[in-house]
DOLUMMI-100841 format. One line per 10 residues: number of its first residue (from 1); their letters; for each residue x, y, z of C-alpha. Coordinates in nm, 3 decimals. Each point is the difference from the previous one (the first is absolute). Layout:
<lobas>
NUM) a) X,Y,Z | ...
</lobas>
This chain:
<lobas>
1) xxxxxxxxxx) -0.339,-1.378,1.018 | -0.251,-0.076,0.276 | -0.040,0.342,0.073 | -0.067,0.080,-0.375 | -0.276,-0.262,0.002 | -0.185,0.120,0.310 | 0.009,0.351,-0.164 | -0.159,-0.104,-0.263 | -0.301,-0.216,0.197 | -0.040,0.346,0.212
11) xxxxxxxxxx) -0.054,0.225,-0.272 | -0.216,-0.221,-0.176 | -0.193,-0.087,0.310 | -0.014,0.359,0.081 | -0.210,0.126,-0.306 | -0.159,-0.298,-0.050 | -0.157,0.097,0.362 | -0.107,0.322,-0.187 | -0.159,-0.145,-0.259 | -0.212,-0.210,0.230
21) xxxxxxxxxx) -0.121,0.290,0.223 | -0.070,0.205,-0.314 | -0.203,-0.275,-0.129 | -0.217,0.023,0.274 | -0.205,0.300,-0.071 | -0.261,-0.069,-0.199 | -0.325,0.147,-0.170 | -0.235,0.196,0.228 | -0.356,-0.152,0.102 | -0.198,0.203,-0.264
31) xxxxxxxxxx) -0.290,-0.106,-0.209 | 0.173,0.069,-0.329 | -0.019,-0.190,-0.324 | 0.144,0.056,-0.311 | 0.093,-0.127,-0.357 | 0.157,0.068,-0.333 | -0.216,0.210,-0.227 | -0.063,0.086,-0.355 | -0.054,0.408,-0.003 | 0.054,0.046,-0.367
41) xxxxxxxxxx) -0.362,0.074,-0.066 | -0.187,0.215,0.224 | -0.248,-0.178,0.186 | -0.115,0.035,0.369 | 0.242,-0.161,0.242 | -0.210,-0.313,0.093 | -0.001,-0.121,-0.363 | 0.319,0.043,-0.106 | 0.160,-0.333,-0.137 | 0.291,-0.211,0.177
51) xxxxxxxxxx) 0.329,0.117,-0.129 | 0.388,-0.103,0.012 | 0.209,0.046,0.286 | 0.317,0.196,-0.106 | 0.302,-0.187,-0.152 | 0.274,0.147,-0.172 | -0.107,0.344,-0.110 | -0.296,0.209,-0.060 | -0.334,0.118,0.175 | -0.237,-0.193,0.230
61) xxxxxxxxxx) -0.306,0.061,0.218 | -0.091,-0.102,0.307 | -0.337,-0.013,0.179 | -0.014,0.020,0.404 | -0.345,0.026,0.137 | 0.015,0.079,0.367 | -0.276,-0.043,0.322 | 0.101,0.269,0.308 | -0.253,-0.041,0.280 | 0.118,0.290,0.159
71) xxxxxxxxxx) 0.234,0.302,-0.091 | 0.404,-0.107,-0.051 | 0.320,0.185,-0.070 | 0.117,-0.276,-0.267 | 0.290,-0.046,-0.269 | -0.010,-0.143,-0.310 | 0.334,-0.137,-0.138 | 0.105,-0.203,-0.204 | 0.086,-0.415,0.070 | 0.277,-0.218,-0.124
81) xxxxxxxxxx) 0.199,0.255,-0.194 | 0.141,0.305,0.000 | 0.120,0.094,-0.365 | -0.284,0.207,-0.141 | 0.054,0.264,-0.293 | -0.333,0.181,0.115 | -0.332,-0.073,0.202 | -0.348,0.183,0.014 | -0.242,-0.081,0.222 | -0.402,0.141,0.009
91) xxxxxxxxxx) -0.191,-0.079,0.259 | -0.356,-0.041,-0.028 | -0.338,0.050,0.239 | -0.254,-0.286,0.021 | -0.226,0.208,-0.305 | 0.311,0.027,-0.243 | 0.152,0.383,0.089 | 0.350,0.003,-0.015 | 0.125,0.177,0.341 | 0.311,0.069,-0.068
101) xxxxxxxxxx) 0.345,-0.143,-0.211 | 0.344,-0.106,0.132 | 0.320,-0.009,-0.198 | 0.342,-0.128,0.075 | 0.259,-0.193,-0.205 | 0.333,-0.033,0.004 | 0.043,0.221,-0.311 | -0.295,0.228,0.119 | 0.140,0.367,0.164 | -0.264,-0.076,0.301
111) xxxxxxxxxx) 0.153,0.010,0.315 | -0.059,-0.302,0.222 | -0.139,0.042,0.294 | 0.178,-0.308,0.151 | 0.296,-0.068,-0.034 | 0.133,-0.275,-0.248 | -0.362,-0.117,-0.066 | -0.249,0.096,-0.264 | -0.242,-0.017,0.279 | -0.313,0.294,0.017
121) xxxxxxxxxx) -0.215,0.092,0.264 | -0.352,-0.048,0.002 | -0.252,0.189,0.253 | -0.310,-0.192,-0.077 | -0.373,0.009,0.209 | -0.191,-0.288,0.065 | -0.117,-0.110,-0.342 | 0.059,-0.211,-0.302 | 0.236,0.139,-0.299 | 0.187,-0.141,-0.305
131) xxxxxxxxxx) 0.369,0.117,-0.026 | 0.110,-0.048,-0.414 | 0.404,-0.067,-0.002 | 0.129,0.074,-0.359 | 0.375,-0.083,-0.005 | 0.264,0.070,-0.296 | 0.362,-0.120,-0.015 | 0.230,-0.094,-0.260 | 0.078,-0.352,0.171 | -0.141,-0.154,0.321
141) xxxxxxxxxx) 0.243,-0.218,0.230 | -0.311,-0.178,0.176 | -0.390,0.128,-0.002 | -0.037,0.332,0.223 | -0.336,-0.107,0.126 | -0.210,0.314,0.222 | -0.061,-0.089,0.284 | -0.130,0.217,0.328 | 0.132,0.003,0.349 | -0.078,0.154,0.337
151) xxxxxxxxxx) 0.227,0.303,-0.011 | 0.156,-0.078,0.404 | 0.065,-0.326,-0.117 | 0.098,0.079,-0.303 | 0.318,0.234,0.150 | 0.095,-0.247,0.196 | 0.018,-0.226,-0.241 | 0.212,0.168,-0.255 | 0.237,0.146,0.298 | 0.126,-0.327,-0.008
161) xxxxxxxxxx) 0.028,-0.072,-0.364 | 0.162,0.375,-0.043 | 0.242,-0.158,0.270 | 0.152,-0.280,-0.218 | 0.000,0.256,-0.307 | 0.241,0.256,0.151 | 0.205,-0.267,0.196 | 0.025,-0.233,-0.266 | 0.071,0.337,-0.295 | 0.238,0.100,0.335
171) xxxxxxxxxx) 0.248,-0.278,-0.005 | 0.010,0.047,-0.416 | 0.090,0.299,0.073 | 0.281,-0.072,0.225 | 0.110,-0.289,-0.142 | 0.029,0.124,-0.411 | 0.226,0.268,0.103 | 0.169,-0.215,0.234 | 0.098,-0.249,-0.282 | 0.042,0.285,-0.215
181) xxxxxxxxxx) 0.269,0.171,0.160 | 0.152,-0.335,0.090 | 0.026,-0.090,-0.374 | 0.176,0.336,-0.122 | 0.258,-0.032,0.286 | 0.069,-0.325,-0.037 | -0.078,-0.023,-0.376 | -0.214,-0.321,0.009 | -0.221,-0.069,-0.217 | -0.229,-0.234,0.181
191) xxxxxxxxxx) -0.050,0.307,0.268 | -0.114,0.219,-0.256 | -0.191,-0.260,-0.192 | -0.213,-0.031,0.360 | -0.043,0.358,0.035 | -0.142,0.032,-0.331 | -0.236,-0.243,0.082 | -0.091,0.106,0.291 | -0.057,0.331,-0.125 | -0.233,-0.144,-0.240
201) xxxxxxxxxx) -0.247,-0.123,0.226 | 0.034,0.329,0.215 | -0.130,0.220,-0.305 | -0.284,-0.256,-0.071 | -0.114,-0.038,0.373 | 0.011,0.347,0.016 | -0.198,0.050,-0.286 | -0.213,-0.294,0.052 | -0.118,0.080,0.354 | -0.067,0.361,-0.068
211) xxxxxxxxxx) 0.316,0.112,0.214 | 0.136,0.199,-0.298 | -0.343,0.187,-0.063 | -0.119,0.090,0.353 | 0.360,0.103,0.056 | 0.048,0.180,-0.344 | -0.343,-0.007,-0.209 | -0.061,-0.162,-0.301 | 0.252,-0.241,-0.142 | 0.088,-0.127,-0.345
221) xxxxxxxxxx) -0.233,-0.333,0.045 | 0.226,-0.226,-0.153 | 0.267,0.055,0.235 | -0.275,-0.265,0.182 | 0.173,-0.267,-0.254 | 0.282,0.067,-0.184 | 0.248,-0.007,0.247 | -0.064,-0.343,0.119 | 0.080,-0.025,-0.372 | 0.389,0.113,0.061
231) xxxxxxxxxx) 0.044,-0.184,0.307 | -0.072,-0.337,-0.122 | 0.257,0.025,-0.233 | 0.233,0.143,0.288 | -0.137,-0.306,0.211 | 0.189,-0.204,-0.236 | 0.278,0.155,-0.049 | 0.042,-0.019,0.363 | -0.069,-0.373,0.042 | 0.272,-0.042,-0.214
241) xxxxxxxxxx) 0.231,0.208,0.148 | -0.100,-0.100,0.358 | 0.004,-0.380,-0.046 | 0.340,0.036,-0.224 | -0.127,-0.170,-0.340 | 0.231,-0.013,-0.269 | -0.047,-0.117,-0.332 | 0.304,-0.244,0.044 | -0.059,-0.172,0.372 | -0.387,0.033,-0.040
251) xxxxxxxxxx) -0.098,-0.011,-0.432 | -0.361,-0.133,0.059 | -0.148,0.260,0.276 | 0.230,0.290,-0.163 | -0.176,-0.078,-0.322 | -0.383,0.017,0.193 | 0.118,0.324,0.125 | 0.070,0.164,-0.286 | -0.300,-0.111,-0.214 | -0.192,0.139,0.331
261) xxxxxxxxxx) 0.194,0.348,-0.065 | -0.050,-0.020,-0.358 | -0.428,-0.095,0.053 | -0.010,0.283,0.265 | 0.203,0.266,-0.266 | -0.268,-0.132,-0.277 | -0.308,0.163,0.256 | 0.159,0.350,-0.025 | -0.079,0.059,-0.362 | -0.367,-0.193,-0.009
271) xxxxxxxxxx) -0.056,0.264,0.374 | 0.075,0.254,-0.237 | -0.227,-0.122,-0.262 | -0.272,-0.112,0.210 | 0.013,0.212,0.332 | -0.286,-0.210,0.167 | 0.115,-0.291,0.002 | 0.334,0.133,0.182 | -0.128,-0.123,0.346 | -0.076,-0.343,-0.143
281) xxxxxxxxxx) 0.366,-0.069,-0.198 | 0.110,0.134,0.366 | -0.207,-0.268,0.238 | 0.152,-0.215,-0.298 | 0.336,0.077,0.056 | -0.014,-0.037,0.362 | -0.096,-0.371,-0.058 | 0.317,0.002,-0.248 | 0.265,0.115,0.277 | -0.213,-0.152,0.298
291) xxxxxxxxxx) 0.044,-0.344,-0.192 | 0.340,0.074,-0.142 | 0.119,0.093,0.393 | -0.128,-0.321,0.110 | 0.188,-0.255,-0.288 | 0.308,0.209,0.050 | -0.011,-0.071,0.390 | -0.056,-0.318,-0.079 | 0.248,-0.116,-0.217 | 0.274,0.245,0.214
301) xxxxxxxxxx) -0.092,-0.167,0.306 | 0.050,-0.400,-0.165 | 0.383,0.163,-0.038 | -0.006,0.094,0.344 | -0.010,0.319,0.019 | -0.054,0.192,0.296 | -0.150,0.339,-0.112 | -0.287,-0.205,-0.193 | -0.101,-0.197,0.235 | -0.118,0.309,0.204
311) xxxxxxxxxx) -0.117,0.170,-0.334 | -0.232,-0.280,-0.036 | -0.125,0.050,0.303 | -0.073,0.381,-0.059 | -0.161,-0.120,-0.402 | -0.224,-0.245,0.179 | -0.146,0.256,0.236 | -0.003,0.295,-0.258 | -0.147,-0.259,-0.239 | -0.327,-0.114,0.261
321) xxxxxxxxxx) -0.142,0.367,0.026 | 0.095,0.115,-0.380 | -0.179,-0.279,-0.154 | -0.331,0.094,0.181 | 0.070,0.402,-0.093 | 0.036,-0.087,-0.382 | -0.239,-0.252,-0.013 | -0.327,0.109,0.212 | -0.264,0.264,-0.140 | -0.151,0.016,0.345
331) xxxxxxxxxx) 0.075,-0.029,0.411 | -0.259,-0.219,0.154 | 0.127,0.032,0.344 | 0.039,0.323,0.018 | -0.178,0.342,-0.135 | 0.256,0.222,0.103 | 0.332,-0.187,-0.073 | 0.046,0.051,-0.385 | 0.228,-0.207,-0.282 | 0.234,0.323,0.058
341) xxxxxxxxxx) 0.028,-0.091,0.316 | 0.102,-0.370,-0.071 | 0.234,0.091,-0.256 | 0.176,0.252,0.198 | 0.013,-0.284,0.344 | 0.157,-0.214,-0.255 | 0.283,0.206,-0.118 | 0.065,0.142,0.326 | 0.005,-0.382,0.133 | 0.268,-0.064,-0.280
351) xxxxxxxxxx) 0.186,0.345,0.047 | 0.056,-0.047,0.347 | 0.135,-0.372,-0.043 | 0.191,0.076,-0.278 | 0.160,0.237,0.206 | 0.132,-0.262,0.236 | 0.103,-0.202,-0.254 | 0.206,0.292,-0.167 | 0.156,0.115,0.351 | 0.067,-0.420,0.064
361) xxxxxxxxxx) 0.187,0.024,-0.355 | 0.186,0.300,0.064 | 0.126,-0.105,0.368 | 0.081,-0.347,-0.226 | 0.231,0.212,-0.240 | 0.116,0.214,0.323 | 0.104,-0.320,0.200 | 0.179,-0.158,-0.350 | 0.170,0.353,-0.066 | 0.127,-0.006,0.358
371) xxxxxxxxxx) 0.109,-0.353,-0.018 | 0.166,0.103,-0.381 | 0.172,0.273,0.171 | 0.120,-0.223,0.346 | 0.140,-0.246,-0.275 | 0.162,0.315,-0.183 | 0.141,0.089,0.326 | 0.125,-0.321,0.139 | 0.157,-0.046,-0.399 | 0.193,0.371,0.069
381) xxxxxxxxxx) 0.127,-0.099,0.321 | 0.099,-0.336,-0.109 | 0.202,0.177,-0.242 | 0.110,0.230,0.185 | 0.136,-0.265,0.277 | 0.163,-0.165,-0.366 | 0.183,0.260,-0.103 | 0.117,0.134,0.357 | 0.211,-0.157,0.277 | -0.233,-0.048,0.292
391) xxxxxxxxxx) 0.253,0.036,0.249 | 0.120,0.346,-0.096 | -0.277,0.116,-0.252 | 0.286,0.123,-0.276 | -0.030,-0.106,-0.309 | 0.042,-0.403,-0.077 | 0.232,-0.114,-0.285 | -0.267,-0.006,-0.244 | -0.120,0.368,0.033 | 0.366,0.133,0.004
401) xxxxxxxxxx) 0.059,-0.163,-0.295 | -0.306,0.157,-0.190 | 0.088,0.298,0.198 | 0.364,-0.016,-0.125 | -0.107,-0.040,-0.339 | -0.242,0.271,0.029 | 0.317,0.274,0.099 | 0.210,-0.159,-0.276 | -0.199,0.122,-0.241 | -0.085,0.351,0.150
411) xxxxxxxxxx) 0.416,0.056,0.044 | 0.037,-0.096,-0.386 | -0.234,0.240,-0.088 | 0.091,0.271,0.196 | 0.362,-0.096,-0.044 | 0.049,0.010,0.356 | 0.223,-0.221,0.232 | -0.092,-0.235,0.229 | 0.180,-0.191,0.313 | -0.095,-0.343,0.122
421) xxxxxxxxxx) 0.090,-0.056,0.339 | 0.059,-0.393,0.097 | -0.021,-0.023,0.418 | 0.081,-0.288,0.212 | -0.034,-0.002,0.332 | 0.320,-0.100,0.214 | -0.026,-0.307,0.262 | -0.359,-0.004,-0.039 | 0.024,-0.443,0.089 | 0.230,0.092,0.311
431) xxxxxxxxxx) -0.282,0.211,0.141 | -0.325,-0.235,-0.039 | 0.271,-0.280,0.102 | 0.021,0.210,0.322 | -0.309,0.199,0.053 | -0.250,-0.234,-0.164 | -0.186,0.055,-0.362 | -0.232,0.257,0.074 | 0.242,0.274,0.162 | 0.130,-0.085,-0.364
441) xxxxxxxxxx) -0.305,0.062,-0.094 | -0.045,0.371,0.179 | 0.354,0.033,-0.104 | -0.082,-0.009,-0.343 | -0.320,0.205,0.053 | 0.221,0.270,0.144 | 0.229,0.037,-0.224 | -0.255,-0.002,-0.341 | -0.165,0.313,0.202 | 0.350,0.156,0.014
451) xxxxxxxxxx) 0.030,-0.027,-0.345 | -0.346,0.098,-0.103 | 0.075,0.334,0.188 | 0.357,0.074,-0.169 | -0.148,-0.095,-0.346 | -0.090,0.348,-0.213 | -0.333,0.017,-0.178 | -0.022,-0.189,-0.309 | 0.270,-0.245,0.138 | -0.097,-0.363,0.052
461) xxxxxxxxxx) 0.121,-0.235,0.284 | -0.094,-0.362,-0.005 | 0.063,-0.369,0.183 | 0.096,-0.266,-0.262 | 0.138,-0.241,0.255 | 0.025,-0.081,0.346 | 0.255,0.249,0.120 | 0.070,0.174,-0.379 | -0.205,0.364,-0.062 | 0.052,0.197,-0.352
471) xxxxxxxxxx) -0.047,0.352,-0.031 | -0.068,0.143,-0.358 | 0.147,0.373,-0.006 | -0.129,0.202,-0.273 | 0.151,0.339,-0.209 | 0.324,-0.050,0.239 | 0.278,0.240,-0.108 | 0.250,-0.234,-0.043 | 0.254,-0.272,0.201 | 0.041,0.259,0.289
481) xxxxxxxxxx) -0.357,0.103,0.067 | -0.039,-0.395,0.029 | 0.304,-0.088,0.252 | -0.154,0.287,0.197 | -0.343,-0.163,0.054 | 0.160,-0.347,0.039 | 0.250,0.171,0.274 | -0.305,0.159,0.185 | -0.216,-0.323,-0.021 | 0.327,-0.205,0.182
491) xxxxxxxxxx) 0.027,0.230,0.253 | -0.426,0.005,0.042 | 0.040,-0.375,0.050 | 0.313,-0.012,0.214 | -0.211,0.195,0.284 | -0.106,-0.202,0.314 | -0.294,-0.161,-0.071 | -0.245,-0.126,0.359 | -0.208,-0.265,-0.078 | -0.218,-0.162,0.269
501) xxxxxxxxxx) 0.229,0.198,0.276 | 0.281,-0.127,-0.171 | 0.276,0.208,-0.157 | 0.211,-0.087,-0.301 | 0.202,0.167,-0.272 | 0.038,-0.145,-0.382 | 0.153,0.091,-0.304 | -0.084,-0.045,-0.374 | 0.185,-0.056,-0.285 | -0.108,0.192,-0.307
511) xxxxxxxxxx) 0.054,-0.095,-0.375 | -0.004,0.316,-0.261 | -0.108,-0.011,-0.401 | -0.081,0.290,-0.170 | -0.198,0.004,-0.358 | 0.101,0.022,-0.234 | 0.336,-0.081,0.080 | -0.021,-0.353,0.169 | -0.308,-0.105,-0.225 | -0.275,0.091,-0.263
521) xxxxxxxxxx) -0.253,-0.230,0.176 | -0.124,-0.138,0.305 | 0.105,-0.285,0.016 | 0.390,0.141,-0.064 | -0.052,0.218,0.270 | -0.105,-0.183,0.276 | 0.265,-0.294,-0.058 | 0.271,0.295,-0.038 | -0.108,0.156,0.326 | -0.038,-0.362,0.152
531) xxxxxxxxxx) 0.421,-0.056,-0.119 | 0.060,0.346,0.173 | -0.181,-0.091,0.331 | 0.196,-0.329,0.041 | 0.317,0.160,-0.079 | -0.072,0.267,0.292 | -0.055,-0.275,0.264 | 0.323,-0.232,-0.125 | 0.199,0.371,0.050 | -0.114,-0.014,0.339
541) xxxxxxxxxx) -0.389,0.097,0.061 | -0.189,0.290,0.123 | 0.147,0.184,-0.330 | -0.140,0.123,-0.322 | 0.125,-0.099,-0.378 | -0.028,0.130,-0.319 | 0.011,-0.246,-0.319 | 0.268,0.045,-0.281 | -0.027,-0.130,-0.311 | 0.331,-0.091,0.006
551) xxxxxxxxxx) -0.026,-0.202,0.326 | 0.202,0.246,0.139 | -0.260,0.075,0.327 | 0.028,0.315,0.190 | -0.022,-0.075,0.337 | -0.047,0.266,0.304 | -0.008,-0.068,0.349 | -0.338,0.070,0.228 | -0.010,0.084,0.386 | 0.114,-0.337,0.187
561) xxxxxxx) -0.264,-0.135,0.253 | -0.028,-0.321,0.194 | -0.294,-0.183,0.166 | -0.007,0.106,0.362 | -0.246,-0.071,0.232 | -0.290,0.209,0.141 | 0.079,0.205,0.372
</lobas>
């Protein structure tokens, strides 16, 4: 969790650093004034009236009169802002010529000759002139004020604002498809939900910051707005999602959230209706979701939950620099850093610590799947250690009898026989009396492997007791086929045995019932077997029997073998 936290400081730290260098370029040493004009009547330039500064939509003039002392390479740009439908400028001689014009916009087809900036290039002798800015857009985020700069000074200066653009339009980039993909393989929502938002505020930058028309020309100009107007509603959506509000554990903040989504879906159709005033119901719906984000963390974090509290922190510092983007018409500290610019510092700010947040929650659901799936385990092997015997690893009593019933009913479908074989292990006391409980132990280890590797496929040999196995013989051909096995398994036993370089022989005696003969069900079975087993050790041990009906039991003798001890 620390780790998450200093993340988090670091980034913001980071391009908070960035903004502060940016912010220190500001507006060349040149004797420049200028103001707002009225141009509607034709008039020389001194005497035209005082006019608005742009806001919203429409066209506005602006006046710069300018003093060069000697001859400069200069640029005139534009301050504060960088959405602008279309510019013109005319500059002017000290006796009212016009020189020359300059046009540039982002919806204009003139190719910039600097990159993301509307900025032109002036070659100017020593003189005075008057440079007449007429500007055009269907909506204005702040005022695009002209403004002239030393052109060396002027590249530097935008180097590093062009920096933050691509890095910051960069890690949208990488992270939106990064979430993307994420969300399709793993099918979450919330993934896609951030991708979507992300992607938002990549096509608006983009747009925005002129990346999309030095890189491809001329752009819709409303892609400069309306996709902040999808995202916001994907902003909540996420939140949501992300913070895990439900309209049963959290009623009040689910209900805020969707009356957000359902104010944010009412701007679509009034966009539609009123196109300039899309950027407007978009700075109003980042309020909406900046606000919404913040109440949601909030009241999340009061039930003590983890995720929000580091949300919170990422709302908070999204929240500082978006307020001053959607709220400012102007940059006093800085002539070169625009609104864009601010906007897009505090997105990236939240992008990049929502991203730690996200990876925090995932490695959260990792750690509680893993933990799910040790408890899954530990259940399985409990079960397993239930339902076998832990000395031998056969089947316990329990699992042969579900095991038991399991066969019964394959055999009475398949009208089959099948042999239950009861075995007992002869003078299994004398031995641990003698050679101590656990050569009893490998005794009994020894001979369950002996078993296991006489047993056909499909056959089933269990312990039910301390020295008492069952073996389950399926689709046997009849009474003979199971003496034969019960013959083979006596003699497999009766072989010397070495056990901690100590040698020993044993016997078993073996109790036979066949269904459906000696029984319809299990229970039947097992005790007629049981009867069978006991009658083979009172007729003398180390012998097979077969159960009659009749209680006349077949007995046969096995290979005699006595306990001997080791060379």
């Amino acid at each position: 969790m620390s780790k998450l936290t200093d993340g988090c400081f670091i980034a913001l730290r980071c391009l908070l650093l960035s903004l502060l260098l940016l912010s220190q370029v500001m507006a060349s040493e040149l004797q420049q004034q200028g103001r707002w004009v009225d141009d509607e009547f034709m008039q020389p330039l001194n005497e035209l009236p005082d006019g608005p500064a742009p806001h919203v939509s429409g066209r506005f003039t602006y006046l710069l009169n300018l003093t060069l002392t000697q001859p400069e390479t200069l640029v005139i740009d534009f301050s504060h802002s960088s959405v602008l439908g279309q510019f013109r400028h005319l500059v002017y001689d000290a006796e009212g010529s016009l020189l020359f014009e300059l046009e540039g916009g982002a919806s204009s087809t003139t190719v910039d000759p600097y990159f993301l900036r509307h900025g032109r290039p002036l070659q100017l002798p020593a003189g005075e002139y008057q440079i007449l800015s007429r500007l055009e857009s269907p909506f204005y985020i702040a005022t695009p004020t002209p403004m002239l700069f030393h052109e060396q000074e002027y590249r530097e200066a935008i180097n590093r604002a062009n920096a933050l653009v691509l890095i910051g339009l960069g890690i949208f980039i990488g992270l939106g498809f990064y979430y993307l993909v994420m969300g399709i393989w793993r099918r979450a929502l919330t993934d896609l939900l951030y991708a979507g938002f992300i992607f938002g505020n990549l096509i608006y930058n983009a747009s925005a910051l002129l990346v999309l028309k030095g890189l491809f020309g001329p752009q819709w100009f409303y892609l400069s707005s309306v996709p902040i107007l999808f995202s916001n509603l994907l902003y909540i959506l996420f939140v949501l999602k992300l913070l895990e509000i439900t309209r049963r554990h959290n009623p009040i903040i689910w209900h805020l959230g969707a009356l957000a989504v359902i104010t944010l879906i009412c701007f679509w159709p009034i966009a539609w209706l009123r196109p300039e005033w899309t950027l407007e119901l978009a700075r109003y719906g980042v309020f909406i979701f900046g606000l919404y984000g913040l109440l949601a963390a909030i009241a999340r974090l009061r039930q003590r939950s983890k995720v929000a509290g580091f949300y919170l922190i990422a709302n908070i510092a999204f929240l500082v620099p978006a307020l001053i983007a959607i709220s400012s018409s102007d940059m006093a500290y800085s002539n070169i850093i625009w609104i864009e610019h601010i906007g897009l510092l505090a997105v990236l700010i939240e992008v990049l610590l929502l991203a730690q947040v996200m990876s925090y929650q995932v490695g959260l659901i990792h750690r509680e799947r893993l933990d799910a799936l040790a408890a899954v385990s530990t259940a399985q092997q409990l079960a397993l250690q239930a339902q076998h015997d832990a000395l031998t690893g056969l089947p316990g009593r329990a699992l042969f009898n579900e095991l038991l019933q399991h066969t019964l009913a394959l055999s009475q479908r398949s009208k089959l026989p099948l042999a239950l074989l009861y075995l007992d292990l002869d003078n299994l006391k004398p031995v641990n009396d003698q050679y101590g409980h656990d050569f009893g132990d490998a005794l009994l280890v020894e001979v369950a492997q002996r078993l296991k590797q006489r047993i056909r496929a499909g056959d089933t040999v269990a312990r039910i007791g301390g020295d008492e196995f069952v073996i389950i013989l399926t689709e046997v051909d009849g009474i003979e086929e199971a003496q034969q096995i019960s013959s083979e398994l006596a003699a497999l036993i009766a072989n010397p045995i070495t056990c901690n370089k100590q040698m020993i022989t044993t016997s078993v005696s073996i109790g036979i019932a066949l269904y459906p003969d000696h029984g319809q069900d299990a229970e039947t079975l097992l005790r007629h077997a049981d009867l069978a087993m006991y009658e083979a050790k009172q007729n003398g041990r180390n012998r097979y029997c077969l159960f009659s009906a009749t209680d006349a039991l077949e007995t046969a003798p096995a290979p005699q073998r006595s306990i001997q001890p080791a060379d």
